[in-house]
ROSE-4610 file (N, C-alpha, C; in Angstrom, 1 decimal, always signed):
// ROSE-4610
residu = [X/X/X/X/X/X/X/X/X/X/X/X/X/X/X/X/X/X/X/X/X/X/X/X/X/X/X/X/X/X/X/X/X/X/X/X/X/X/X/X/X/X/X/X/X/X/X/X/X/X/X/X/X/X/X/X/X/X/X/X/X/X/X/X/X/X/X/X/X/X/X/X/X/X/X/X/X/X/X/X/X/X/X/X/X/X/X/X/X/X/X/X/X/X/X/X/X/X/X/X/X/X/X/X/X/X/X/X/X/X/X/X/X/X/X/X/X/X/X/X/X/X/X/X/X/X/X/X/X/X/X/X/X/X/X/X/X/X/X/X/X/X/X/X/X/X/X/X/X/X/X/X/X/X/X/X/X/X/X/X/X/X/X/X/X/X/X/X/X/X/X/X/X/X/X/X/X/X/X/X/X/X/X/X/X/X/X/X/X/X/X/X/X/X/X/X/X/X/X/X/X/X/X/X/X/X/X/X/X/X/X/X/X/X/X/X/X/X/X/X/X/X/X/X/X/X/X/X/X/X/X/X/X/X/X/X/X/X/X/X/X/X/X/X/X/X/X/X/X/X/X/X/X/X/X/X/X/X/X/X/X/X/X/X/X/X/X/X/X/X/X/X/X/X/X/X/X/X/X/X/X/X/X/X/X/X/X/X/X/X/X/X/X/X/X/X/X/X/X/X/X/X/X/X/X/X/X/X/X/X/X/X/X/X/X/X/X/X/X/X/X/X/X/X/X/X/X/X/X/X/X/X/X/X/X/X/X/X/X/X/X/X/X/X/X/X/X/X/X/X/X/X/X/X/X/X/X/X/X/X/X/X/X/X/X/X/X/X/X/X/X/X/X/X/X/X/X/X/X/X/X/X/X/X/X/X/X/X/X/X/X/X/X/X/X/X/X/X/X/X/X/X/X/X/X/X/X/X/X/X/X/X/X/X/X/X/X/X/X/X/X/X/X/X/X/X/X/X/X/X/X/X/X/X/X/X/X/X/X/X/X/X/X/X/X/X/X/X/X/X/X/X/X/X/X/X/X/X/X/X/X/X/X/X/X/X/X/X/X/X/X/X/X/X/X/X/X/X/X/X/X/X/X/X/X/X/X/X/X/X/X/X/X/X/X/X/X/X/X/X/X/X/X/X/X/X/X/X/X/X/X/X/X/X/X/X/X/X/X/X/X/X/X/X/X/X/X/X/X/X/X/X/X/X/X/X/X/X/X/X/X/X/X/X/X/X/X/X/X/X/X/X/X/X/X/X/X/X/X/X/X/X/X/X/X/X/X/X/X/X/X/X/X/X/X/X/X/X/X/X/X/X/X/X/X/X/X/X/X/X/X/X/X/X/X/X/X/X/X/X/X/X/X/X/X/X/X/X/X/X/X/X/X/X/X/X/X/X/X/X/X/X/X/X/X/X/X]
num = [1/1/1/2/2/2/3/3/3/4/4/4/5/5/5/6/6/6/7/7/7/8/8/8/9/9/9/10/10/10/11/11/11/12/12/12/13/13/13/14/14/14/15/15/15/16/16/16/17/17/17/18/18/18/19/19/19/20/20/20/21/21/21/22/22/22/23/23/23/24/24/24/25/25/25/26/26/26/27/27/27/28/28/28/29/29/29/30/30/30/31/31/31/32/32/32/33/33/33/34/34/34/35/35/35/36/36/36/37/37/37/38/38/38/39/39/39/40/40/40/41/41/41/42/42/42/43/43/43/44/44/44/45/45/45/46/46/46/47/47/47/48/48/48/49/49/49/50/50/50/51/51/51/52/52/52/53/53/53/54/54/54/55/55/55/56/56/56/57/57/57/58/58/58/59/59/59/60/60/60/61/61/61/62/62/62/63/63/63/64/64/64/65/65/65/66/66/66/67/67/67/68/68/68/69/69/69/70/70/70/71/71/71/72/72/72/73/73/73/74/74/74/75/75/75/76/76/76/77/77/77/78/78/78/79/79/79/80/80/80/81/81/81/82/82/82/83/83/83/84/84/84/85/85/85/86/86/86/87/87/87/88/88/88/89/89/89/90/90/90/91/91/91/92/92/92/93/93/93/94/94/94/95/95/95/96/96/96/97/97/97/98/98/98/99/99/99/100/100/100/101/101/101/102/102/102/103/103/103/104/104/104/105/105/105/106/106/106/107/107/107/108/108/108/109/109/109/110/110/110/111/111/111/112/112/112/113/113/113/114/114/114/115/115/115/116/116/116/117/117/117/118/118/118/119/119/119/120/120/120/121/121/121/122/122/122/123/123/123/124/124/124/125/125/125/126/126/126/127/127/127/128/128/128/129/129/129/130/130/130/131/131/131/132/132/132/133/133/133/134/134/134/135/135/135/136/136/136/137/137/137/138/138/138/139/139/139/140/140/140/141/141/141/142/142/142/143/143/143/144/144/144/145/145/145/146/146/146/147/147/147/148/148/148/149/149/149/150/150/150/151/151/151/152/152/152/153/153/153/154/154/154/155/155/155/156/156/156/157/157/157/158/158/158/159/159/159/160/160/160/161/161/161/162/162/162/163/163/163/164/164/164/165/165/165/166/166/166/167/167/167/168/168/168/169/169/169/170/170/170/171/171/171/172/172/172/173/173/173/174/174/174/175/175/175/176/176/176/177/177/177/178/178/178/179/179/179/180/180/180/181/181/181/182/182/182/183/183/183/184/184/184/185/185/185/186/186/186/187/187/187/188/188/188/189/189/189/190/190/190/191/191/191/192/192/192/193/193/193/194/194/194/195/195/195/196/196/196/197/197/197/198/198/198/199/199/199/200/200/200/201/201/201/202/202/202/203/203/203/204/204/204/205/205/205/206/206/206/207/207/207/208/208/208/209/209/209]
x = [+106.9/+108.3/+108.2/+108.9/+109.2/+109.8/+109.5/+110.1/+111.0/+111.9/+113.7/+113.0/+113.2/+112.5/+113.8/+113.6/+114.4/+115.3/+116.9/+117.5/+117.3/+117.2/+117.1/+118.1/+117.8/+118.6/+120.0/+121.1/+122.1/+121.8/+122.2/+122.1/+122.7/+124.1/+124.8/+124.2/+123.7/+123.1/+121.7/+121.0/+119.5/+120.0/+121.2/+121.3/+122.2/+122.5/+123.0/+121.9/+120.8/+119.7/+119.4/+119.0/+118.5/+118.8/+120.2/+121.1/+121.0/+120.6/+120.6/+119.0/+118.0/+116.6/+116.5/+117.6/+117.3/+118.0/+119.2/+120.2/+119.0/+118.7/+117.7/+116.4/+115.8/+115.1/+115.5/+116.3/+117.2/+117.5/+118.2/+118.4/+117.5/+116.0/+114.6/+114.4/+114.4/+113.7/+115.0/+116.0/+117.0/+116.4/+116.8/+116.5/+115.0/+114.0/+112.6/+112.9/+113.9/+114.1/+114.8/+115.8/+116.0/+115.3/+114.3/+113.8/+112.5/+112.1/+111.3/+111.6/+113.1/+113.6/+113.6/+114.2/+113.8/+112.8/+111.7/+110.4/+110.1/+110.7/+110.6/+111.4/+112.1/+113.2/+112.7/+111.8/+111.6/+110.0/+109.3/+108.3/+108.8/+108.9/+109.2/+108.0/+108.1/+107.0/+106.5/+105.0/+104.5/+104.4/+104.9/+104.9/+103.0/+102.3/+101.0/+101.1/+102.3/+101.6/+101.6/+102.1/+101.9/+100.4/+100.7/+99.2/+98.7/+98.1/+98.0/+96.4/+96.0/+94.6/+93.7/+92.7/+91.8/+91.0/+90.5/+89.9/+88.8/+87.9/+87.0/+87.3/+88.1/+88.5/+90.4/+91.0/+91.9/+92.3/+93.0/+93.1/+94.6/+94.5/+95.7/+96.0/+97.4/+97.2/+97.8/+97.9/+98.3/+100.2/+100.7/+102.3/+103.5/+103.3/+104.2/+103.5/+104.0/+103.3/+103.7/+104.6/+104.7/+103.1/+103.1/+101.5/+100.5/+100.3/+98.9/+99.2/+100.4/+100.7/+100.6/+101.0/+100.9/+99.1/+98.5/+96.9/+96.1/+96.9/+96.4/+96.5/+97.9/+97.9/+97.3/+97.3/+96.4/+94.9/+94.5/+93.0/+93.4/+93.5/+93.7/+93.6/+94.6/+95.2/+93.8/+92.7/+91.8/+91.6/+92.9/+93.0/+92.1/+91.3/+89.9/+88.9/+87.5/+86.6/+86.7/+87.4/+87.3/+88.3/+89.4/+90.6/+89.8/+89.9/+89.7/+91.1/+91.6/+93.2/+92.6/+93.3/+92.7/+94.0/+93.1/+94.3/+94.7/+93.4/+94.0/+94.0/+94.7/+94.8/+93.7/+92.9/+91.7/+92.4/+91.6/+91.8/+92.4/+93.5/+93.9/+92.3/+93.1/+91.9/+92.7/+92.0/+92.6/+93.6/+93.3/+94.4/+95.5/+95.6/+97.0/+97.6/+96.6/+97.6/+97.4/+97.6/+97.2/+99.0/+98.7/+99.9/+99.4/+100.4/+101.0/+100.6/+99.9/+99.2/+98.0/+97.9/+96.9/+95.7/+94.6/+93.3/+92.4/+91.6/+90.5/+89.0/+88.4/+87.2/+86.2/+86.2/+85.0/+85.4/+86.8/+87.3/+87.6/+88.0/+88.0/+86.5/+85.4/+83.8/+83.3/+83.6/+83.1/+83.9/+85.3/+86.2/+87.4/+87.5/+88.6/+87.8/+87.8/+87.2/+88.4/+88.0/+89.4/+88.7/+89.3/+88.8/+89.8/+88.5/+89.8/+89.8/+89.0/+88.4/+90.3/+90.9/+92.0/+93.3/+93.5/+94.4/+95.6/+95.6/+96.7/+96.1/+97.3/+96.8/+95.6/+95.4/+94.2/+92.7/+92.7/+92.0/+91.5/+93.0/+93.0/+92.1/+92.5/+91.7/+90.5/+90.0/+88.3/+87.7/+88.0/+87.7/+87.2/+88.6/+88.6/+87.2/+87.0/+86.6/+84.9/+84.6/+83.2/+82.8/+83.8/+83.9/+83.7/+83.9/+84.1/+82.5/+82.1/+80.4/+79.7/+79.6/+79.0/+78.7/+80.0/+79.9/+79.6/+79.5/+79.4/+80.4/+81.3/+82.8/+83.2/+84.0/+84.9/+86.3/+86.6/+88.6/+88.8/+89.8/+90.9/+92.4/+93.0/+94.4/+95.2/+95.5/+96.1/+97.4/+97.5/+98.7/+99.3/+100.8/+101.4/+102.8/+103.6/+105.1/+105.4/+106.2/+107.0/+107.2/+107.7/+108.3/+106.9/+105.5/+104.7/+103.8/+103.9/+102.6/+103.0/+103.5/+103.5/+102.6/+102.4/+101.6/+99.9/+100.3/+98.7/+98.2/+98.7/+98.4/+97.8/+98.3/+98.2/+96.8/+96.5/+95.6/+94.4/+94.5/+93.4/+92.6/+93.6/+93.0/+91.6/+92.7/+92.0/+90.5/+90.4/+89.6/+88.3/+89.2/+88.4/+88.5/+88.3/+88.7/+88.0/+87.1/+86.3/+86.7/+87.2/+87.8/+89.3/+88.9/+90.4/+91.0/+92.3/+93.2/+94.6/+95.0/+96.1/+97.2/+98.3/+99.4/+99.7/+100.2/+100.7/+101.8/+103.1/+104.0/+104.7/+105.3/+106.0/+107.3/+108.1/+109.6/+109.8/+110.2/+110.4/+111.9/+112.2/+113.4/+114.4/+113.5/+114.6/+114.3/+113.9/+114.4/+115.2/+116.4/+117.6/+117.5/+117.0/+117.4/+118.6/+119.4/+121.0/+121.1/+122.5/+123.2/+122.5/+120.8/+120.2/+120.6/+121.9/+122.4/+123.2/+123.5/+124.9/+124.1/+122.7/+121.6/+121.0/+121.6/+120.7/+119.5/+119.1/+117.7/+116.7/+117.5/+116.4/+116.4/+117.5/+117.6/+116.3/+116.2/+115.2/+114.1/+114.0/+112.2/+112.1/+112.9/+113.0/+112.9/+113.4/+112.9/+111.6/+111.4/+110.0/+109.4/+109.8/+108.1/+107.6/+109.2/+109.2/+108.5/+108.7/+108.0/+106.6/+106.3/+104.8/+104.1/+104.8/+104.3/+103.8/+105.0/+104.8/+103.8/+103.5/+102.6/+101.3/+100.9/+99.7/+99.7/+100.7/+100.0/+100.0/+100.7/+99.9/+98.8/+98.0/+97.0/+96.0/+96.1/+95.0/+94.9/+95.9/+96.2/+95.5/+95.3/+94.9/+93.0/+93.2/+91.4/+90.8/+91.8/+90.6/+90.6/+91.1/+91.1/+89.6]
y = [+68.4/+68.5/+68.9/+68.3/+68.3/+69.5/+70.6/+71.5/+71.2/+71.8/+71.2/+71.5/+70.8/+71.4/+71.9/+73.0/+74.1/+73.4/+73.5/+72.7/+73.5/+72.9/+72.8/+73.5/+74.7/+75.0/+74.2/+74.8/+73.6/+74.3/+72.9/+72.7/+74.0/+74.1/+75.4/+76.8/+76.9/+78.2/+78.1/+77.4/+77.5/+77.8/+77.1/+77.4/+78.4/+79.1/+80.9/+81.6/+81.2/+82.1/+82.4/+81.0/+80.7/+81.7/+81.3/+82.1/+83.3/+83.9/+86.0/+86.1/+84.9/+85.9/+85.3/+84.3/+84.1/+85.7/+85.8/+86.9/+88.2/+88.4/+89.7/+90.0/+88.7/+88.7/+88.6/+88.1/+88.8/+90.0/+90.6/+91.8/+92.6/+92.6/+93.2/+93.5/+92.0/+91.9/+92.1/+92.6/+93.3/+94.6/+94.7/+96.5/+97.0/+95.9/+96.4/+96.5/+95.4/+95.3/+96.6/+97.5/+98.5/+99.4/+99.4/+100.7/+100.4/+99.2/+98.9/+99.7/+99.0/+99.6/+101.1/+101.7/+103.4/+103.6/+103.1/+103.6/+103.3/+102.4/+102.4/+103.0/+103.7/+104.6/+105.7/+106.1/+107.6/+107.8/+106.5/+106.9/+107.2/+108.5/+108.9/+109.0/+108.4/+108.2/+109.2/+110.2/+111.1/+110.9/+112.4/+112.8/+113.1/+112.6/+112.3/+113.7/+114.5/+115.7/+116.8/+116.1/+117.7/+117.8/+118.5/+118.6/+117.5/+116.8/+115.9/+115.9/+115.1/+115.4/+114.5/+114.6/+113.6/+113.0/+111.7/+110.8/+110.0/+109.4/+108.8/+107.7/+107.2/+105.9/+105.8/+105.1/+104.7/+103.3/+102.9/+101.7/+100.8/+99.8/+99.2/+97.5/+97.8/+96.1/+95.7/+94.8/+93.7/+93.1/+93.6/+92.8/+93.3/+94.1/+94.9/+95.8/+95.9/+97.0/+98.3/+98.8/+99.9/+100.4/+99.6/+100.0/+100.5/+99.5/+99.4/+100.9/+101.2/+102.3/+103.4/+103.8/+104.9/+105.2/+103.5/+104.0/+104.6/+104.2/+104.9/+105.7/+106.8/+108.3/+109.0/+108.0/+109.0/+109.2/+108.3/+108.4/+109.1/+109.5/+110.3/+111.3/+111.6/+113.1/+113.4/+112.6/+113.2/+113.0/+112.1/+112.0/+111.1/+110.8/+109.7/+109.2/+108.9/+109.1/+107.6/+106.3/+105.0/+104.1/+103.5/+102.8/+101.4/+101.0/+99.5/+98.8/+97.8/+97.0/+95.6/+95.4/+94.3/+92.7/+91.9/+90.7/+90.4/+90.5/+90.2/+88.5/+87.9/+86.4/+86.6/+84.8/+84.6/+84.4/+84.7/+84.7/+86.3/+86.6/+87.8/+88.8/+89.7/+90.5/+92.1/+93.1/+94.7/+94.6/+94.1/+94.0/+94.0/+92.4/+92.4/+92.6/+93.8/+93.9/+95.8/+96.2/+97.6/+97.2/+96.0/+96.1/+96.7/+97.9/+99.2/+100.4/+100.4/+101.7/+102.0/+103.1/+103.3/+104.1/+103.5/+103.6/+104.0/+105.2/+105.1/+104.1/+103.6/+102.8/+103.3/+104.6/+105.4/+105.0/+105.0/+105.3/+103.7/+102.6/+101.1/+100.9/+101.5/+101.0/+101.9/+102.9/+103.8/+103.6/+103.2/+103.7/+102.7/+101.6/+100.9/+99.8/+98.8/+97.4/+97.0/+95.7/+94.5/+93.7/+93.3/+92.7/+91.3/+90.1/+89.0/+88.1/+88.4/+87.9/+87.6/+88.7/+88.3/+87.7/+87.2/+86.3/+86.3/+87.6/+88.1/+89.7/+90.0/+92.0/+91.6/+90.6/+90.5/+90.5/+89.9/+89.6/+91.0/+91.8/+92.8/+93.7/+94.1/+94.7/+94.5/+92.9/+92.9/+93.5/+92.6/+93.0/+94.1/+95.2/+96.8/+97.1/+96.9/+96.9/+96.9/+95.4/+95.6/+96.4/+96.6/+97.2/+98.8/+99.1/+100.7/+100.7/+99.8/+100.1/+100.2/+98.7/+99.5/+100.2/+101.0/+102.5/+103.7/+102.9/+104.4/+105.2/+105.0/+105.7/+105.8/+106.9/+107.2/+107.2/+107.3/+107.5/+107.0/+106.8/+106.2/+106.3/+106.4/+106.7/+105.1/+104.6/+103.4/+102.8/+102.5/+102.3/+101.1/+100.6/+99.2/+99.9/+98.6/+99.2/+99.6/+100.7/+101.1/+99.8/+98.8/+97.6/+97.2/+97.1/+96.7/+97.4/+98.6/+99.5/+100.0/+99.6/+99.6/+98.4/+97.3/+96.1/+96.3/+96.8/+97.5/+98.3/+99.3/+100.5/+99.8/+98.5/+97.8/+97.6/+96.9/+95.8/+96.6/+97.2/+98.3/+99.2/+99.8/+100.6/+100.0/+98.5/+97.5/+97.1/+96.8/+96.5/+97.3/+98.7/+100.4/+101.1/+101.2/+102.4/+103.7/+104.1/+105.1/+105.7/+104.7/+105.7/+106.0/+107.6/+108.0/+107.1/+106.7/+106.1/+106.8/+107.4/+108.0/+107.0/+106.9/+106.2/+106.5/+105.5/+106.5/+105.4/+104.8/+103.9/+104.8/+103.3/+102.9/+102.3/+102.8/+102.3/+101.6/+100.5/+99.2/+99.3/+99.4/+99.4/+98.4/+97.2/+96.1/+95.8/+96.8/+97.0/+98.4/+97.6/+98.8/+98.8/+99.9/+99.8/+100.5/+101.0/+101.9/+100.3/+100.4/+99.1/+98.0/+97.5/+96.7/+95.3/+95.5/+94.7/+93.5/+94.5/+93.8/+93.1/+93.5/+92.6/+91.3/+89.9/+89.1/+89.4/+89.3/+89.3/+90.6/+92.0/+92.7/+92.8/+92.0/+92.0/+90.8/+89.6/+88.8/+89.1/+90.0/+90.2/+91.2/+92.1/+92.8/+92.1/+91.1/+90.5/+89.5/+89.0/+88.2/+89.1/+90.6/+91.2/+91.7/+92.4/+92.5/+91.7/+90.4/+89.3/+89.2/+89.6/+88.9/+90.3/+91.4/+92.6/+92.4/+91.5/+91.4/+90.2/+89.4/+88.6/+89.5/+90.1/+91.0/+91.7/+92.4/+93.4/+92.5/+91.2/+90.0/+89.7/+89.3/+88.6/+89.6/+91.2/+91.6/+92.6/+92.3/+92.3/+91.5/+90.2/+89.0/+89.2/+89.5/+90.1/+90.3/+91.8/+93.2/+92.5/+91.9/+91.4/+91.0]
z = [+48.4/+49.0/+50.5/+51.0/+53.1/+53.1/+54.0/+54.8/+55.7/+55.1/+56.2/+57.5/+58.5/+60.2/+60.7/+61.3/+61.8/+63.2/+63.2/+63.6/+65.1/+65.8/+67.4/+68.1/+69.3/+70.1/+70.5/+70.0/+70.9/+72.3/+73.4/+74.3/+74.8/+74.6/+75.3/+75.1/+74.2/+73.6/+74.6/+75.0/+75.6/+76.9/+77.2/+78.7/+78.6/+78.0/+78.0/+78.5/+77.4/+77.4/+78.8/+78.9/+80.9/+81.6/+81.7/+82.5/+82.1/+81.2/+81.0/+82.1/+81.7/+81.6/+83.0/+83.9/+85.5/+86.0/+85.7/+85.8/+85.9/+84.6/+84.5/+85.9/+85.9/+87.0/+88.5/+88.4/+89.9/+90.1/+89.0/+89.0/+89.6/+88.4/+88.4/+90.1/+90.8/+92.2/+92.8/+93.1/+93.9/+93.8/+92.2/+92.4/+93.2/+92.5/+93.5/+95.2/+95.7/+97.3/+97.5/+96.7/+97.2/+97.4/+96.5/+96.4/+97.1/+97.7/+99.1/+100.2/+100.4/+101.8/+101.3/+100.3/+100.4/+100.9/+100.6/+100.8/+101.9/+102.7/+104.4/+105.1/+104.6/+105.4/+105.3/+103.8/+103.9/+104.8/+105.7/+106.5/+107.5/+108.1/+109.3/+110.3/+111.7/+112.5/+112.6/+112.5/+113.1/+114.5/+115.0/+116.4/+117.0/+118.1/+118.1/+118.6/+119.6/+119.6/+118.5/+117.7/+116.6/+115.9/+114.8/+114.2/+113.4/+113.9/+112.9/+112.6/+111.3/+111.1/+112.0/+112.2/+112.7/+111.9/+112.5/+111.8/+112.3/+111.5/+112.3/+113.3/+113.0/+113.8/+113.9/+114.7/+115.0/+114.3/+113.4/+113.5/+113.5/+115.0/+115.2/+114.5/+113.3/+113.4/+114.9/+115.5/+116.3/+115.7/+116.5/+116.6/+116.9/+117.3/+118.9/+119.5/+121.0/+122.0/+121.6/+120.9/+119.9/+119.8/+118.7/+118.0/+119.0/+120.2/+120.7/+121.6/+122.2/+122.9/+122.3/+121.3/+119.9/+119.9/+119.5/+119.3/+120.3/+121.8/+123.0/+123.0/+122.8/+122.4/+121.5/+120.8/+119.5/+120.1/+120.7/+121.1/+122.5/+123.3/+124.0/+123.7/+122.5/+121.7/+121.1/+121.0/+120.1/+119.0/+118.2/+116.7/+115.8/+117.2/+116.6/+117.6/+117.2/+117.8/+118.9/+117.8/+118.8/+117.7/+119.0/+118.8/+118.3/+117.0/+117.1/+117.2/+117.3/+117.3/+116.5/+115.8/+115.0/+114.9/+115.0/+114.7/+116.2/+116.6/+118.3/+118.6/+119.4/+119.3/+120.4/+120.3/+120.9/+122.5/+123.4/+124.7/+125.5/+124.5/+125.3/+125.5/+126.3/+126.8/+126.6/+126.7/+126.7/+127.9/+128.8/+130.5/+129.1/+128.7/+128.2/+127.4/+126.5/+125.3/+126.0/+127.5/+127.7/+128.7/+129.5/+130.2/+131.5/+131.8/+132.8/+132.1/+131.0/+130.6/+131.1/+131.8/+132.2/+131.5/+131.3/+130.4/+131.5/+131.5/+132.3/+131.8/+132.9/+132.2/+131.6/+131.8/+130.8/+129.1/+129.0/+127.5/+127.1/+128.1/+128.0/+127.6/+127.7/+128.0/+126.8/+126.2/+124.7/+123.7/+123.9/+122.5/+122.2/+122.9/+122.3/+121.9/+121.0/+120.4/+119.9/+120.2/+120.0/+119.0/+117.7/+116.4/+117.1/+116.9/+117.4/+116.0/+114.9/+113.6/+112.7/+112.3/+111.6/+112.0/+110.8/+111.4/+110.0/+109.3/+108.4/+108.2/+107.0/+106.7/+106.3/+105.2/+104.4/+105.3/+106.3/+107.3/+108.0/+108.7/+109.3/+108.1/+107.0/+106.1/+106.3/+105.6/+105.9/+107.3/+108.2/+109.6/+109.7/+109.8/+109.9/+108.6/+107.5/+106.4/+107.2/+107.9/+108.3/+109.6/+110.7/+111.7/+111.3/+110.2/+109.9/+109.2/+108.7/+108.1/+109.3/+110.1/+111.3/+111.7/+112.3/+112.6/+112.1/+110.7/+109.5/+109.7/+109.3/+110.0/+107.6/+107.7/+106.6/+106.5/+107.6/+107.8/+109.1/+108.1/+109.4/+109.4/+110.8/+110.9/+111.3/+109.9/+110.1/+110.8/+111.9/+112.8/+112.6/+112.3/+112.0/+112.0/+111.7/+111.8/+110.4/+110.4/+109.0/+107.9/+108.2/+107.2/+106.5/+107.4/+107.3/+106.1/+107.0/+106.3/+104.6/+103.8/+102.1/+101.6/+102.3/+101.9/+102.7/+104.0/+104.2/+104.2/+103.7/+102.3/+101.4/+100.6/+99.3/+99.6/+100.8/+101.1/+101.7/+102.1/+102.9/+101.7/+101.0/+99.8/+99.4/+98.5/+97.9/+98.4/+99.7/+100.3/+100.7/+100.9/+101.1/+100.3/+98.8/+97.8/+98.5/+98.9/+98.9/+100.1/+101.0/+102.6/+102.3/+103.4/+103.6/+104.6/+103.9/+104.9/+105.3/+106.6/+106.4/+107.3/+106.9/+107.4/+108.6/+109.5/+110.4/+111.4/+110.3/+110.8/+112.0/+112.4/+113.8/+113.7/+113.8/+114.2/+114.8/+115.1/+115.9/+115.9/+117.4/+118.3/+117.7/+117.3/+116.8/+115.8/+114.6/+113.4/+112.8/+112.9/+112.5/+110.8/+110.2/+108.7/+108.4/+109.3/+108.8/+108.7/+107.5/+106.9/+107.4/+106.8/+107.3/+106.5/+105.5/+104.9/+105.8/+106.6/+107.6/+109.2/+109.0/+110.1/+109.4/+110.0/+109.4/+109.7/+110.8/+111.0/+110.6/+110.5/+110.1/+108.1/+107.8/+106.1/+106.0/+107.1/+106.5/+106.9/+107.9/+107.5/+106.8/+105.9/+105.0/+103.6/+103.8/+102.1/+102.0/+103.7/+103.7/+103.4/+104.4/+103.7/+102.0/+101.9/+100.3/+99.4/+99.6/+98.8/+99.3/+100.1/+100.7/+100.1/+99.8/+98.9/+97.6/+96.8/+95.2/+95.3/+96.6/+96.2/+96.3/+97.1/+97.3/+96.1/+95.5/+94.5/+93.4/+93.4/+92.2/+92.1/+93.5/+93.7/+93.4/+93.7/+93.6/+91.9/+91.9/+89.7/+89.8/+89.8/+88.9/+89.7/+90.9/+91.2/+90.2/+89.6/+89.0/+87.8/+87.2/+85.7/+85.7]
């Protein structure tokens, strides 16, 4: 005897479903984007003259003069033995990513190195990753902008489990996160970066497996 076969989703009923478990996942990744931006509002920039710890190395990504100015102070301040800046585009030279800052040539000729190898965080990570064996170096005081540094936290870890890495974001003048809802432009590189997050902490889930 035949087994009645089990009568088929009506049409309207499947596309309910759709619609709850698209609805649900929007929700999910809204709520993750808020609680992104929390976590870039609650990095407040360390001041270079306070106490801060030292480290064996300095390290700048590349993508505003923010950054590269901050890693000058810090290495001035003492807060590390030698500035690498990483993700530098081929041809520039220290002249132009220093500007009107003035660097003595003793400290241009022992302590800054320019990584011109990456060409993303993932990149910046390795890079930094083989520039720190070289030197036999353990820590580092990682420099990038606030929006930035939760994905190269991610990626740096990943890359370095065994080194200290301590944060050390940068506020960018023209990223306003008060009602960053009501800025096109700082909401969209707010959710590019957010996404370029869940894809990192995807990709390197699906690594460790």
């Amino acid at each position: 005897m035949k087994k009645k076969a089990k009568p088929a989703i009506a049409a309207p009923r499947l596309h309910r479903y759709l619609i709850v478990i698209a609805g649900a996942i929007v929700a999910i990744w809204f709520c993750g984007l808020l609680l992104f931006v929390l976590t870039i509002e609650g990095l407040e920039e360390p001041q270079v003259s306070g106490d801060l710890q030292s480290t064996d190395a300095i390290v700048v990504l590349t993508g505003g003069s923010e950054r590269v100015m901050t890693g000058l102070e810090l290495l001035n301040s003492r807060k590390g033995k030698k500035l690498f800046i990483s993700g530098v585009h081929q041809g520039l030279t220290l002249d132009h990513l220093l500007g009107s800052q003035p660097v003595s040539k003793e400290l241009r000729d022992c302590c800054i190195i320019l990584g011109y190898a990456a060409e993303s965080t993932l990149g910046n990570a390795d890079e930094t990753e083989t520039w720190m064996t070289l030197e036999d170096y353990h820590s580092l005081r990682l420099v990038t902008a606030n929006y930035h540094m939760p994905r190269s936290l991610l990626i740096f870890h990943s890359a370095m489990p065994d080194m200290l890495i301590i944060p050390h974001p940068i506020s960018p003048d023209s990223v306003k996160l008060q009602q960053w809802w009501r800025r096109p432009g700082t909401a969209s590189l707010l959710v590019t970066e957010y996404n370029k997050y869940l894809l990192a902490s995807l990709r390197l889930h699906l690594a460790a497996r």
